[in-house]
C-alpha positions as CSV (number, residue, x, y, z in Angstrom):
1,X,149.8,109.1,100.9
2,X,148.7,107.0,103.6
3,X,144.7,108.0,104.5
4,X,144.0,105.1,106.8
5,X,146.0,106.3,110.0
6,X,142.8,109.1,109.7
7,X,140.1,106.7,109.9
8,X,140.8,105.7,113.4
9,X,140.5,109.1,114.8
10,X,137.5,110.0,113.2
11,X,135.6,107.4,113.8
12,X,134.6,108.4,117.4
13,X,134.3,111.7,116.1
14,X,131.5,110.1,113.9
15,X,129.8,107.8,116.5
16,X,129.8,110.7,119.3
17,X,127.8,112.5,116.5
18,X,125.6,110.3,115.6
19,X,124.3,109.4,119.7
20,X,124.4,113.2,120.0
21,X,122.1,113.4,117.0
22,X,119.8,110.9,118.7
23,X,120.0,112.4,121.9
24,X,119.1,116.0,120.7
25,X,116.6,114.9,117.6
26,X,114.4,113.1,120.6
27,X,114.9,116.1,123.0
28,X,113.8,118.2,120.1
29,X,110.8,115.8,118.9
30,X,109.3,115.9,122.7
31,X,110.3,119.9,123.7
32,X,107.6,122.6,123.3
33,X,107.3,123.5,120.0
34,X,108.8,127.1,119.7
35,X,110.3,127.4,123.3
36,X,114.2,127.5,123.9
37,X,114.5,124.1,124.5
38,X,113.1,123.3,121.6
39,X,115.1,125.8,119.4
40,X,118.3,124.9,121.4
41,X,117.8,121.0,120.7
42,X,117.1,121.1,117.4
43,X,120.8,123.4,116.2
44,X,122.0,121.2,118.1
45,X,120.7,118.3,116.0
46,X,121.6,119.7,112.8
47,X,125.4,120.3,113.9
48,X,125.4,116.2,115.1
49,X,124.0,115.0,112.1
50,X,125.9,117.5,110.3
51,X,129.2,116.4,111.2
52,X,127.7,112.6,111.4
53,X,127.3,112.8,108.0
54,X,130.4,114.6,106.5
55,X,132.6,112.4,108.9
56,X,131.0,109.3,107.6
57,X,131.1,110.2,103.5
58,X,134.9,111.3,103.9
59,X,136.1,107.7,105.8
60,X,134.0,105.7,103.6
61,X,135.9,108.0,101.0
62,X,139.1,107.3,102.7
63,X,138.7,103.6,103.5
64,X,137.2,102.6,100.0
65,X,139.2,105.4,97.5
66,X,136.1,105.6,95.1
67,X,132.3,107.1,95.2
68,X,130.3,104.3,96.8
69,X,127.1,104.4,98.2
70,X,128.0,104.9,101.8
71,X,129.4,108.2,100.6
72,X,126.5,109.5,98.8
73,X,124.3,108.5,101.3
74,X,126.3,110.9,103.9
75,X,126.0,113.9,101.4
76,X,122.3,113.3,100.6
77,X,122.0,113.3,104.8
78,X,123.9,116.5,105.0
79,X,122.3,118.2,102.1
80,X,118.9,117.4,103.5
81,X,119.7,118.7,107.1
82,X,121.2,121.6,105.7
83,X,118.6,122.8,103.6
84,X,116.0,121.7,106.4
85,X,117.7,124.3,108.7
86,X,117.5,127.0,105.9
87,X,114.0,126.9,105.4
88,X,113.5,128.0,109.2
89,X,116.0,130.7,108.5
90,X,114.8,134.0,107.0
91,X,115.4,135.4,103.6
92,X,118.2,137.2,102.8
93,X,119.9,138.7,100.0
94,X,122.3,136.1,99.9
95,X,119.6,133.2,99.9
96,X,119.4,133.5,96.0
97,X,123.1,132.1,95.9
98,X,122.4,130.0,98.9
99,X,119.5,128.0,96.8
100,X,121.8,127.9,93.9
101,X,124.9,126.3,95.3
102,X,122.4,124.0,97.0
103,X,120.7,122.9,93.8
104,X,124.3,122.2,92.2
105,X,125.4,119.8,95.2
106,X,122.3,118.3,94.8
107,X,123.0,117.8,91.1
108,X,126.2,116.9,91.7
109,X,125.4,114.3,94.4
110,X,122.5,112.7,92.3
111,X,124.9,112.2,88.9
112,X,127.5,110.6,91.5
113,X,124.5,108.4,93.1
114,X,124.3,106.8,89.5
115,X,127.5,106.3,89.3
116,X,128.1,104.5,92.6
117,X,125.2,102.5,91.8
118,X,126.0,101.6,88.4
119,X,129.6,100.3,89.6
120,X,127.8,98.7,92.1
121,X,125.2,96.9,89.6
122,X,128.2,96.2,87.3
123,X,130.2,94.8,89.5
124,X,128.4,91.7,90.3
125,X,128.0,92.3,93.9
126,X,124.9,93.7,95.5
127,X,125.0,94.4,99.1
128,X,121.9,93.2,100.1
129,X,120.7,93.1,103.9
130,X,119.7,89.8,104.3
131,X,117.4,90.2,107.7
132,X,114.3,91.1,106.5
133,X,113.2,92.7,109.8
134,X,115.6,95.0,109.5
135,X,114.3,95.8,105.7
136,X,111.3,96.6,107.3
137,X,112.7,98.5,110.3
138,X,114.4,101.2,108.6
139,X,110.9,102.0,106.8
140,X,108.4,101.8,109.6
141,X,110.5,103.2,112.3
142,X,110.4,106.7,111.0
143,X,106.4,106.3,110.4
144,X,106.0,105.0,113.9
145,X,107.4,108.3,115.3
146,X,105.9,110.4,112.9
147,X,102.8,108.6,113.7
148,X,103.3,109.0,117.8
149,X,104.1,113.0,117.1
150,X,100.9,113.1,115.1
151,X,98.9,111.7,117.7
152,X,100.6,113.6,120.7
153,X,99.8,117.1,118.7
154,X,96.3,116.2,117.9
155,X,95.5,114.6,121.8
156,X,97.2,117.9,122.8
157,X,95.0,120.1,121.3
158,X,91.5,117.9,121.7
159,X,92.5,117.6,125.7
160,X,93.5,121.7,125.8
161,X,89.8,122.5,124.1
162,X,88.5,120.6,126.6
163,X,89.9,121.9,129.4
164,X,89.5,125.6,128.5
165,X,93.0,127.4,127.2
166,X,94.1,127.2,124.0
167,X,96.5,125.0,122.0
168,X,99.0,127.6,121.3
169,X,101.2,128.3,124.7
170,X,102.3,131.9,123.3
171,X,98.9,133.3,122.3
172,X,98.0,136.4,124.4
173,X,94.5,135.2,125.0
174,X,95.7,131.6,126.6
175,X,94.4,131.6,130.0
176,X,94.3,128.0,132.5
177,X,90.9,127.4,134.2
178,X,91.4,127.1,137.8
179,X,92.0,123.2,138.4
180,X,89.0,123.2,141.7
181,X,91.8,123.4,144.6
């Protein structure tokens, strides 16, 4: 069976995803916490990165016909963004079998993460990134916005005690001094 002719037609499937996933993760990241926008934004992130991730683990699948690291990566991705959206979601009965099936694919995806990393060891040829910037890139960046989101939340609420209303928008006791106009 003949898998390639697929690869071409999901690969814009995959990069519309992923600039989707940037789009909306930002628009998310800088929206009022709690607001629609916000809430809107941030499903909308999870069904990019979602299908990002499932769409790049099945053509790496495709292209290289074996568990590699590419593909594990993709599954870690969505099994992270998956089980991030279900702790916002409330219990149900269900959520029992939910955690369980999620602590098998997680199972499941760490025994093949061995395995793609001991054929990778064993075959003599590790895929190293050779730019060291980048090395470092991949780490910091994350911090970095972590770090900006940190400071924005904490400038937030030291500049709203300041100026007399509260830091939390959906309190009933918020009120806005007059600005002197």
């Amino acid at each position: 069976m003949q898998t390639h002719g697929i690869v071409p037609v999901i690969v814009p499937i995959h990069v519309v995803a992923g600039a989707l996933a940037l789009v909306f993760g930002y628009v998310a990241l800088y929206a009022v916490k709690g607001a629609p926008l916000h809430r809107r934004s941030g499903i909308l992130f999870v069904y990019a990165m979602l299908t990002m991730s499932l769409t790049g683990a099945f053509m790496e699948a495709l292209i290289t016909r074996r568990i590699s690291v590419s593909v594990v990566a993709g599954l870690v991705t969505f099994y992270f963004v998956t089980t991030g959206l279900l702790t916002l979601r409330p219990r149900v009965p269900m959520s029992v079998r939910i955690d369980a099936a999620a602590i098998v694919f997680a199972l499941t995806v760490g025994l093949l993460a061995f395995q793609a990393g001991f054929a990778m060891a064993t075959s003599g040829r590790p895929e190293v990134l050779r730019i060291g910037a980048l090395l470092a890139l991949a780490v910091l960046l994350p911090i970095a916005v972590m770090l900006l989101w940190l400071w924005r939340i904490r400038v937030r609420r030291t500049f709203a005690g300041l100026v007399g209303f509260s830091a939390s928008r959906s309190a009933p006791d918020a009120t806005v001094l007059p600005s002197g106009r």
